[in-house]
PDBQT receptor file of N, H, CA, C and O in Angstrom, charges set to zero:
ATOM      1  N   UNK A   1     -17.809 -29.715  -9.175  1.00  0.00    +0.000 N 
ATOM      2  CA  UNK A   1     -17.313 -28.396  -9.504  1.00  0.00    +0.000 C 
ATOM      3  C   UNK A   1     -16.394 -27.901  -8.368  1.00  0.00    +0.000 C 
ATOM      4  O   UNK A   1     -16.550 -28.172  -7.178  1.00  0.00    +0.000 OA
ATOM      5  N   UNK A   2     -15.220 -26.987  -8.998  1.00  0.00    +0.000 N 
ATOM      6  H   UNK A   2     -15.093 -26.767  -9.965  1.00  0.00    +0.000 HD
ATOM      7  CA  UNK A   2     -14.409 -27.180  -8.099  1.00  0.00    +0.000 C 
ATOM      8  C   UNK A   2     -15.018 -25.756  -7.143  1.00  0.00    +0.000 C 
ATOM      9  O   UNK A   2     -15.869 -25.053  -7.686  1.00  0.00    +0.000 OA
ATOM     10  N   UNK A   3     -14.478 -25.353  -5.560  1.00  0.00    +0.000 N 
ATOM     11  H   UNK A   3     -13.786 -25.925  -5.119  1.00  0.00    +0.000 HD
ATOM     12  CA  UNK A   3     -14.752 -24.402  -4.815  1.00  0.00    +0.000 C 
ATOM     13  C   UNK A   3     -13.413 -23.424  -5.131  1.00  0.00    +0.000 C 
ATOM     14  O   UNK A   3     -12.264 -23.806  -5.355  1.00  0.00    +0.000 OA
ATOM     15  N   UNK A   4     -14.069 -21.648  -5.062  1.00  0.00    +0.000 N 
ATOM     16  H   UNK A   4     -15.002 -21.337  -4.880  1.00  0.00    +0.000 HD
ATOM     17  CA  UNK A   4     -13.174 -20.913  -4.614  1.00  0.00    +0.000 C 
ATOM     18  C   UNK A   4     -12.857 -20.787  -3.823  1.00  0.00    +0.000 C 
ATOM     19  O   UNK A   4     -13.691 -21.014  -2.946  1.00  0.00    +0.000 OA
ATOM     20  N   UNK A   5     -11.378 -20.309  -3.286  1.00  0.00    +0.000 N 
ATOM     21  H   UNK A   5     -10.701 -20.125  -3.999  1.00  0.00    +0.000 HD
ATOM     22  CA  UNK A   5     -10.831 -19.774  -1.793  1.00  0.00    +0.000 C 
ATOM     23  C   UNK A   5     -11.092 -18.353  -1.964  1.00  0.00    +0.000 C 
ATOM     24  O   UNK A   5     -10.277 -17.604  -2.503  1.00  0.00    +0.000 OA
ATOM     25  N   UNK A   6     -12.373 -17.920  -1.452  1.00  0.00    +0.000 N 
ATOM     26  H   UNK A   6     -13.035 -18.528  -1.015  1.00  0.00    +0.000 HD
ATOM     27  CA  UNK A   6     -12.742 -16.330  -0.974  1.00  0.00    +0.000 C 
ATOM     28  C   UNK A   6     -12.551 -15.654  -0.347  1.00  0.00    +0.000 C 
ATOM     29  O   UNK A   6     -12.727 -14.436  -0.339  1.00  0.00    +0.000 OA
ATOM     30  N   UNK A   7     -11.889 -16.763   0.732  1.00  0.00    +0.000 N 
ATOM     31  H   UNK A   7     -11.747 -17.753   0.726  1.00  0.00    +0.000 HD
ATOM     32  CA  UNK A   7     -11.224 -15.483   1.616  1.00  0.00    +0.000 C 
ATOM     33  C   UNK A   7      -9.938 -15.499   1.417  1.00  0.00    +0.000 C 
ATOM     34  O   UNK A   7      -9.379 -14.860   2.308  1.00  0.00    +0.000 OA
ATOM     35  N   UNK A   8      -8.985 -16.072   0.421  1.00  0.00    +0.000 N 
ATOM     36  H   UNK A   8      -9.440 -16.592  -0.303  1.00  0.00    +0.000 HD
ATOM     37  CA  UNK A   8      -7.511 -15.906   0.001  1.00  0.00    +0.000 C 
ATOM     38  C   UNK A   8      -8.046 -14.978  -1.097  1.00  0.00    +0.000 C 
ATOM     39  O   UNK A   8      -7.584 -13.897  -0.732  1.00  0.00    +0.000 OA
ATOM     40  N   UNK A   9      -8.566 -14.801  -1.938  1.00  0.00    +0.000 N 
ATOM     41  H   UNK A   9      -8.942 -15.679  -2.234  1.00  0.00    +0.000 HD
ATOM     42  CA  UNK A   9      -9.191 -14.165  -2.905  1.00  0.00    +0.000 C 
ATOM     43  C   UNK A   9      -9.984 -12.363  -2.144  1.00  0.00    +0.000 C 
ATOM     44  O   UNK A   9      -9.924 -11.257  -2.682  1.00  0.00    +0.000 OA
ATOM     45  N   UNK A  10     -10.436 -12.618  -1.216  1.00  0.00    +0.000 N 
ATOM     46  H   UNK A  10     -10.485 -13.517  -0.780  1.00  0.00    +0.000 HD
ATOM     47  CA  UNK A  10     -10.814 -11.025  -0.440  1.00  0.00    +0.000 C 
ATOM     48  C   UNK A  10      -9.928 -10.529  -0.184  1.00  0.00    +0.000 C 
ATOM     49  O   UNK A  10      -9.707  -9.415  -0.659  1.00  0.00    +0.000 OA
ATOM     50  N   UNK A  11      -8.817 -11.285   0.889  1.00  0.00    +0.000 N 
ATOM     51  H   UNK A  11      -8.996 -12.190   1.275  1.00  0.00    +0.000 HD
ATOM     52  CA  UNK A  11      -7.447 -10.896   1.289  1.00  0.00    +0.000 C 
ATOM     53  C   UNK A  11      -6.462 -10.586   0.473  1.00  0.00    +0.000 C 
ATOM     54  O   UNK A  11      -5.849  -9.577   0.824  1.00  0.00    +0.000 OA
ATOM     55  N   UNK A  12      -6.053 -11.144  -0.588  1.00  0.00    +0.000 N 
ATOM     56  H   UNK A  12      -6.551 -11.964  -0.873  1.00  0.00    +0.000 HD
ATOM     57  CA  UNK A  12      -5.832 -10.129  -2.078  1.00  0.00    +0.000 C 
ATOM     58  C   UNK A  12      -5.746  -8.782  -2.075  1.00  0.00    +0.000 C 
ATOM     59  O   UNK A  12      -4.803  -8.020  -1.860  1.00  0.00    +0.000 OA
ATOM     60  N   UNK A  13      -7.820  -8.468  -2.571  1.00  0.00    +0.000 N 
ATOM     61  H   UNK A  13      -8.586  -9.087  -2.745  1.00  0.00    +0.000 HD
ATOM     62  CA  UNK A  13      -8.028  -7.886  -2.754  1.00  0.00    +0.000 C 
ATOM     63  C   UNK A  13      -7.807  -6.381  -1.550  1.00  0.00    +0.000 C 
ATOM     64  O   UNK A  13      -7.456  -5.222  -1.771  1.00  0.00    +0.000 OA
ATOM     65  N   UNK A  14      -8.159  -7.022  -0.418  1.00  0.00    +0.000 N 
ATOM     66  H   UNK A  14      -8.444  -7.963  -0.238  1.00  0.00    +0.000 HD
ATOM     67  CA  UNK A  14      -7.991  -6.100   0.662  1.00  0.00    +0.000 C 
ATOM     68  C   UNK A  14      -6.113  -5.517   0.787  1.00  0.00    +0.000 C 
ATOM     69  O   UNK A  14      -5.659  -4.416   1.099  1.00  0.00    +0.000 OA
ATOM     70  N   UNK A  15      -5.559  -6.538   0.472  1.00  0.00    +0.000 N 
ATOM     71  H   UNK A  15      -5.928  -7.432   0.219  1.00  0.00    +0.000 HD
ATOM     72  CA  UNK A  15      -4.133  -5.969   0.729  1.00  0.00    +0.000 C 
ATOM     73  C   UNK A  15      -3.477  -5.310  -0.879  1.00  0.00    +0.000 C 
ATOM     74  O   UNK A  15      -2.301  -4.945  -0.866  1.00  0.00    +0.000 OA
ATOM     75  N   UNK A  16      -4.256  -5.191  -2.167  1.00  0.00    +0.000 N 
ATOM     76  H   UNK A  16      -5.211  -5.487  -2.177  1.00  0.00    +0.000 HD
ATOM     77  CA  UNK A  16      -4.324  -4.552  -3.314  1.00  0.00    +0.000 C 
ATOM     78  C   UNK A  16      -4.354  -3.092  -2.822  1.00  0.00    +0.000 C 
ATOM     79  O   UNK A  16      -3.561  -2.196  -3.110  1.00  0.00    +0.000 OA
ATOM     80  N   UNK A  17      -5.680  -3.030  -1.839  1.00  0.00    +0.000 N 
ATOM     81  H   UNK A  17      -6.324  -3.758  -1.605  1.00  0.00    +0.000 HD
ATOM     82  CA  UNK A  17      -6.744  -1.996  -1.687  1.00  0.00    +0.000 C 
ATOM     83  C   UNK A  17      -5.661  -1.326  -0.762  1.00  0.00    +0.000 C 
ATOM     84  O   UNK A  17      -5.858  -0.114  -0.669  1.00  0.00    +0.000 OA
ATOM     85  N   UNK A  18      -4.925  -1.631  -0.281  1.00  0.00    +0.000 N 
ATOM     86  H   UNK A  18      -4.765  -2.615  -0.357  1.00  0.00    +0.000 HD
ATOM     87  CA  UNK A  18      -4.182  -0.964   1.148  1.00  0.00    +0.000 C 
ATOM     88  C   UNK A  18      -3.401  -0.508   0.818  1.00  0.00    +0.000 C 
ATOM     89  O   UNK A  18      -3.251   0.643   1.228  1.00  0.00    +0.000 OA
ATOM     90  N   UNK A  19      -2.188  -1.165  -0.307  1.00  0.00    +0.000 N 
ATOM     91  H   UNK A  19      -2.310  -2.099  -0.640  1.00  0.00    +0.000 HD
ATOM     92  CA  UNK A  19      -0.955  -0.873  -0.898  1.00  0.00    +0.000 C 
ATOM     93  C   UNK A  19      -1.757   0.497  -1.827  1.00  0.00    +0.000 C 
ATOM     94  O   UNK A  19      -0.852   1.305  -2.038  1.00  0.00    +0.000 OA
ATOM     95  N   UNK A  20      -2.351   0.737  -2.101  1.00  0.00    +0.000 N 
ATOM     96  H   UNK A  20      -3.086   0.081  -1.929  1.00  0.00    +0.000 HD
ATOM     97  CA  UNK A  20      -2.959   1.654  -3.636  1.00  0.00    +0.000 C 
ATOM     98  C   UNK A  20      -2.839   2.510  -2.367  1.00  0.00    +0.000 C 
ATOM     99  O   UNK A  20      -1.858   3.215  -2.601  1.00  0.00    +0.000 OA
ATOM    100  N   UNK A  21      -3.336   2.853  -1.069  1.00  0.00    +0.000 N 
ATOM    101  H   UNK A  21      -4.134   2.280  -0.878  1.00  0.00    +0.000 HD
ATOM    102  CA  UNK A  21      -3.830   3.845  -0.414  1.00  0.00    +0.000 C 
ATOM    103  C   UNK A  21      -2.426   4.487   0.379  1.00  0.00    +0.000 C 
ATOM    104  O   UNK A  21      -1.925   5.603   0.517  1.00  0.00    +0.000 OA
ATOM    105  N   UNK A  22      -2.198   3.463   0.692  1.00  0.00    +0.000 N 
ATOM    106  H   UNK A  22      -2.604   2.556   0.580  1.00  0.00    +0.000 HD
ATOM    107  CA  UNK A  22      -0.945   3.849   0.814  1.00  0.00    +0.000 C 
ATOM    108  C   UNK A  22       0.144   4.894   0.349  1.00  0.00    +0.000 C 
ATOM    109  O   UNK A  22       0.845   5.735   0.911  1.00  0.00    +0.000 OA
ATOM    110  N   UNK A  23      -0.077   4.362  -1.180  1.00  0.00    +0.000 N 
ATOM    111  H   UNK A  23      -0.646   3.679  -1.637  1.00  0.00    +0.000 HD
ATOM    112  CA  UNK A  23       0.844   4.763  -2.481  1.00  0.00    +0.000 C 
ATOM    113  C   UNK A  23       0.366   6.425  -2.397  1.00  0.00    +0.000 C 
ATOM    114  O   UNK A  23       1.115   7.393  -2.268  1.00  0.00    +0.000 OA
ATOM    115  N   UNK A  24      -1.016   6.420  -2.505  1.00  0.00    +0.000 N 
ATOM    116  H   UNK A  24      -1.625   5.634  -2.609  1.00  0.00    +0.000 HD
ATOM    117  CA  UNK A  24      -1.410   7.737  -2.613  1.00  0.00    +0.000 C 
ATOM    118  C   UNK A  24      -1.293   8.229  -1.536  1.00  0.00    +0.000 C 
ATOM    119  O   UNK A  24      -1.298   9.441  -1.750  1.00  0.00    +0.000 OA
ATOM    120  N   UNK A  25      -1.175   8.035  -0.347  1.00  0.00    +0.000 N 
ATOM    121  H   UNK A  25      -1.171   7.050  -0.173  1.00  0.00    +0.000 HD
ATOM    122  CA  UNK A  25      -0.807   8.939   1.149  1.00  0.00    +0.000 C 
ATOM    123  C   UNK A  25       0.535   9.604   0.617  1.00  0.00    +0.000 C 
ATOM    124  O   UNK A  25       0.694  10.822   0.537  1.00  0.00    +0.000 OA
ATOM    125  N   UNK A  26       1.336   8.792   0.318  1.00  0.00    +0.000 N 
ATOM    126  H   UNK A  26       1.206   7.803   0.383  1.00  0.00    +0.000 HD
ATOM    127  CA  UNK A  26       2.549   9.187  -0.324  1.00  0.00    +0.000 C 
ATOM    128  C   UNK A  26       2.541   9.747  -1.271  1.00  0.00    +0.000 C 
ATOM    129  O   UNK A  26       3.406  10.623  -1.303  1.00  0.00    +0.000 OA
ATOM    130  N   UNK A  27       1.786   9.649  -2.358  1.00  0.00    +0.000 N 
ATOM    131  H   UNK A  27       1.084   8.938  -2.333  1.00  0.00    +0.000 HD
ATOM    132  CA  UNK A  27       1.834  11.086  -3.411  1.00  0.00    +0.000 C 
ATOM    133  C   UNK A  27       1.737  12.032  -2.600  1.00  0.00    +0.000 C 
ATOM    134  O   UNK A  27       2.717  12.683  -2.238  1.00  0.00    +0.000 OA
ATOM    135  N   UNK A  28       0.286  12.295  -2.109  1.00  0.00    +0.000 N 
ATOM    136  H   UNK A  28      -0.510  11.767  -2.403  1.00  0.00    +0.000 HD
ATOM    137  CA  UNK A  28      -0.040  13.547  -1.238  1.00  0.00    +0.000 C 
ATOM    138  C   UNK A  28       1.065  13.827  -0.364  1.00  0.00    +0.000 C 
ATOM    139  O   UNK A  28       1.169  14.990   0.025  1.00  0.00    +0.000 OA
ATOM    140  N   UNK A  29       1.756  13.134  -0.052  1.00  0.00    +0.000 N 
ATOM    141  H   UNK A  29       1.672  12.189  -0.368  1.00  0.00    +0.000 HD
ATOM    142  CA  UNK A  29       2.709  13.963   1.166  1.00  0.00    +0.000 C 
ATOM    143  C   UNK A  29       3.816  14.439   0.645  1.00  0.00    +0.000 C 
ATOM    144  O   UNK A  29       4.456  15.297   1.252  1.00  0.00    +0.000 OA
ATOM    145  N   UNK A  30       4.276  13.885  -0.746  1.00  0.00    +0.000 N 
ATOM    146  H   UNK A  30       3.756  13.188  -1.240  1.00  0.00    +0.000 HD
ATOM    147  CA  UNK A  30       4.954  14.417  -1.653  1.00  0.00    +0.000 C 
ATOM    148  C   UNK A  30       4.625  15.933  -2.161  1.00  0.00    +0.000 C 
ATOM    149  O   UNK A  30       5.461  16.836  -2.192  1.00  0.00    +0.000 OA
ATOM    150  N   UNK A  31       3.432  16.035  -2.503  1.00  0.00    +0.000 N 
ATOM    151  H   UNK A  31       2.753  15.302  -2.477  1.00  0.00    +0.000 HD
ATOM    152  CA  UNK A  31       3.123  17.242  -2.950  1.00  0.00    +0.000 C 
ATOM    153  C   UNK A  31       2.870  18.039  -1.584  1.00  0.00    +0.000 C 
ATOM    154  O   UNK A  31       3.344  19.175  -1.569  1.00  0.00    +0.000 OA
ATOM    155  N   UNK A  32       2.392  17.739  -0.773  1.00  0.00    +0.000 N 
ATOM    156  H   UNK A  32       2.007  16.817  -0.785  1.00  0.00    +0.000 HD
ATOM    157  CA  UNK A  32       2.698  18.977   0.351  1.00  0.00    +0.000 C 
ATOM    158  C   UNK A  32       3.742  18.970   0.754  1.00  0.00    +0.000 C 
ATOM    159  O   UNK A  32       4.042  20.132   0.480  1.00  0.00    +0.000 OA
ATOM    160  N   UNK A  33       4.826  18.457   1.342  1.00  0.00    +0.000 N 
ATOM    161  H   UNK A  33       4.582  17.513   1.564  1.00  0.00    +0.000 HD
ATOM    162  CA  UNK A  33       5.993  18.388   1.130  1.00  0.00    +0.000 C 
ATOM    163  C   UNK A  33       7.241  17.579   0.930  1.00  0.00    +0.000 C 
ATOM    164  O   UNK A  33       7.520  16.732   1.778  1.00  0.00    +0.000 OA
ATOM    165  N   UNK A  34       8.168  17.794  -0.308  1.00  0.00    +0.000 N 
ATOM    166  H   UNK A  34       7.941  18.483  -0.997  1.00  0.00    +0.000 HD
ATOM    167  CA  UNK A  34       8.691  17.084  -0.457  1.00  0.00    +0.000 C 
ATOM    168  C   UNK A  34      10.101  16.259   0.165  1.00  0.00    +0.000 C 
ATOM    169  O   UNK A  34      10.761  15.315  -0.267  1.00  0.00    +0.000 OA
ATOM    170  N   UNK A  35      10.193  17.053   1.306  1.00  0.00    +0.000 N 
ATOM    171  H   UNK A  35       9.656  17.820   1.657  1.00  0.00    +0.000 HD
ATOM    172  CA  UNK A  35      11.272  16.567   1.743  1.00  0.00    +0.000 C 
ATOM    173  C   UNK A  35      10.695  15.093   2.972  1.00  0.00    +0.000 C 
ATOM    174  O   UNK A  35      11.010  13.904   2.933  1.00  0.00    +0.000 OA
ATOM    175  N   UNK A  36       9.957  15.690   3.757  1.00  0.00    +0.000 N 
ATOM    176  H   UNK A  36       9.701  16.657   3.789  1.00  0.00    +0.000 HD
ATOM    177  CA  UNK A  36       9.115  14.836   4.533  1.00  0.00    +0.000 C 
ATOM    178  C   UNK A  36       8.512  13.485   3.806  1.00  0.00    +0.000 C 
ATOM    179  O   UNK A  36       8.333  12.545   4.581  1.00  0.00    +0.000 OA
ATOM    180  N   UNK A  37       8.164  13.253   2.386  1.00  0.00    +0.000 N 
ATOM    181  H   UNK A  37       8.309  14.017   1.757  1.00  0.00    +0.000 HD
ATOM    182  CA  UNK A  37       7.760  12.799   1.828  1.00  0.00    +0.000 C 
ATOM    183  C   UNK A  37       9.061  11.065   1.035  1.00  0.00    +0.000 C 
ATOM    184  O   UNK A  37       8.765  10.019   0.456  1.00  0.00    +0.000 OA
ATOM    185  N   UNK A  38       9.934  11.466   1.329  1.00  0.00    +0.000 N 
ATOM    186  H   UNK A  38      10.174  12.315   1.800  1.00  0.00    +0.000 HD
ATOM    187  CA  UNK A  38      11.113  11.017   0.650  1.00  0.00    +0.000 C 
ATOM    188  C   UNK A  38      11.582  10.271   2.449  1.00  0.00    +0.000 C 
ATOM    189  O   UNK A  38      12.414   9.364   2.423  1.00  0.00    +0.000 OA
ATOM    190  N   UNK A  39      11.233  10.540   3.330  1.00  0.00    +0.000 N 
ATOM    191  H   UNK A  39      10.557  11.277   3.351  1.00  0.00    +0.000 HD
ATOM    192  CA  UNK A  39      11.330  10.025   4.510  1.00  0.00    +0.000 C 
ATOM    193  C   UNK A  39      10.598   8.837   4.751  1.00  0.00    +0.000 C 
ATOM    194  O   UNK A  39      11.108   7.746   5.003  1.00  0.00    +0.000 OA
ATOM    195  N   UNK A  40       9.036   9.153   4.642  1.00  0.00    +0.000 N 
ATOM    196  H   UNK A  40       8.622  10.040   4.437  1.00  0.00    +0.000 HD
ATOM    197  CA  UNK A  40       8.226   8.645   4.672  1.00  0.00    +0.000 C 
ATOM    198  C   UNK A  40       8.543   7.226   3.678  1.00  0.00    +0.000 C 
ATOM    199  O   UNK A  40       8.522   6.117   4.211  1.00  0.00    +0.000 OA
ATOM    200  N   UNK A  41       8.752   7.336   2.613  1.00  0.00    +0.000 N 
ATOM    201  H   UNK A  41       8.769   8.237   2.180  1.00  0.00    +0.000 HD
ATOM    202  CA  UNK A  41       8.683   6.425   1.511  1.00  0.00    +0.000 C 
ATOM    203  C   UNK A  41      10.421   5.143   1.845  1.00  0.00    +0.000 C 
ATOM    204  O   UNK A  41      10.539   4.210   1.051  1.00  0.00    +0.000 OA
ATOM    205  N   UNK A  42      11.330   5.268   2.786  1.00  0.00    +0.000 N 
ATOM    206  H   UNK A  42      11.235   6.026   3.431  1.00  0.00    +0.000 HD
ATOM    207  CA  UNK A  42      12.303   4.801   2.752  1.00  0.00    +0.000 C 
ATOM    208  C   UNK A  42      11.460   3.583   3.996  1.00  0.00    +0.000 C 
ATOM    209  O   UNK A  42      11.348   2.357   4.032  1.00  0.00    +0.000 OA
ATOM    210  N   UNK A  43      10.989   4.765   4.919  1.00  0.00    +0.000 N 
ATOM    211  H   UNK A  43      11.080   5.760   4.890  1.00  0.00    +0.000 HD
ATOM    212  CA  UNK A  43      10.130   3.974   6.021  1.00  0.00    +0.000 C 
ATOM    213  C   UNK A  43       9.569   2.878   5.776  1.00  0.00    +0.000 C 
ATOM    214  O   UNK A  43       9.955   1.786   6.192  1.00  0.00    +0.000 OA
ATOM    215  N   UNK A  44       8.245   3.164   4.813  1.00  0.00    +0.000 N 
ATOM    216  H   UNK A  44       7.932   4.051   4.475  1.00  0.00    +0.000 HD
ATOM    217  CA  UNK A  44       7.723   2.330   4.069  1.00  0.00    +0.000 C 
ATOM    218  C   UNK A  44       8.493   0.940   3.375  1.00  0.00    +0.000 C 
ATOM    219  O   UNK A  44       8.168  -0.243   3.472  1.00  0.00    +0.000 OA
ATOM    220  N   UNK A  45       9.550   1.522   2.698  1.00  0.00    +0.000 N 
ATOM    221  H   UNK A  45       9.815   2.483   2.619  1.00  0.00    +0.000 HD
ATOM    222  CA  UNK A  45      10.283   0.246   2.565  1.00  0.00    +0.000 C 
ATOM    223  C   UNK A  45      10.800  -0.658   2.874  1.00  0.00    +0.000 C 
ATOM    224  O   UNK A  45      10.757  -1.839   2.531  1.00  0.00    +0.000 OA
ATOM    225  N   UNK A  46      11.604   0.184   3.919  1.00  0.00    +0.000 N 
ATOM    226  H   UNK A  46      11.639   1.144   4.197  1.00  0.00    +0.000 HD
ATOM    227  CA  UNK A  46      12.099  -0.623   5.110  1.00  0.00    +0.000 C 
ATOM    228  C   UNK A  46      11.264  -1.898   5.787  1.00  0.00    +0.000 C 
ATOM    229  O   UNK A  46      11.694  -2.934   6.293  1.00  0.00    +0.000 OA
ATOM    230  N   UNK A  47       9.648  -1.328   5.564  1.00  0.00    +0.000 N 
ATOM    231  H   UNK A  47       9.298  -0.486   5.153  1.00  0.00    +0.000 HD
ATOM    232  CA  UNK A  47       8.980  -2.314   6.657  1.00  0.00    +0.000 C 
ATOM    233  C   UNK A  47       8.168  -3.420   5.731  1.00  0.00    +0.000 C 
ATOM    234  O   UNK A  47       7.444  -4.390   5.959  1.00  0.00    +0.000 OA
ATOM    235  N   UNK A  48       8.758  -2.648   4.396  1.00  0.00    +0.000 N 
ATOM    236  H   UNK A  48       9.346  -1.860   4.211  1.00  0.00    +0.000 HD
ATOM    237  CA  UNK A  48       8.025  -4.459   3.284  1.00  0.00    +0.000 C 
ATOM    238  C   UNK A  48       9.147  -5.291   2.854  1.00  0.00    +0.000 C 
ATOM    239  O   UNK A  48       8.930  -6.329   2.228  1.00  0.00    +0.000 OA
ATOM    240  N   UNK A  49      10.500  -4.855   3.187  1.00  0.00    +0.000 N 
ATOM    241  H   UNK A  49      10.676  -4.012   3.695  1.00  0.00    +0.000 HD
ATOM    242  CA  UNK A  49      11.151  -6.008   3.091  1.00  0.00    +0.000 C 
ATOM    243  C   UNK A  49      11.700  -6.451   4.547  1.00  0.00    +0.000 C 
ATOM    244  O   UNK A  49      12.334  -7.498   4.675  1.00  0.00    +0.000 OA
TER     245      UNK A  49
């Protein structure tokens, strides 16, 4: 029987879990404010590609 890779499979999940939290730091900073928020999010991009 074949084995899973669990920890390529946790690490996934953990970097799923980070991007989602992320995403929502950025809603929230959107709604408190939106100009600061539109800063934030170019940042962000900048540093995933």
């Amino acid at each position: 029987m074949a084995r899973n890779h669990y920890s390529y499979e946790k690490r996934q999940k953990e970097l799923a879990r980070l991007k989602k939290k992320e995403e929502k730091r950025l809603r929230k900073l959107a709604k408190k404010n939106p100009d600061a928020a539109d800063i934030e999010k170019q940042e962000s991009e900048e540093k995933d590609t």
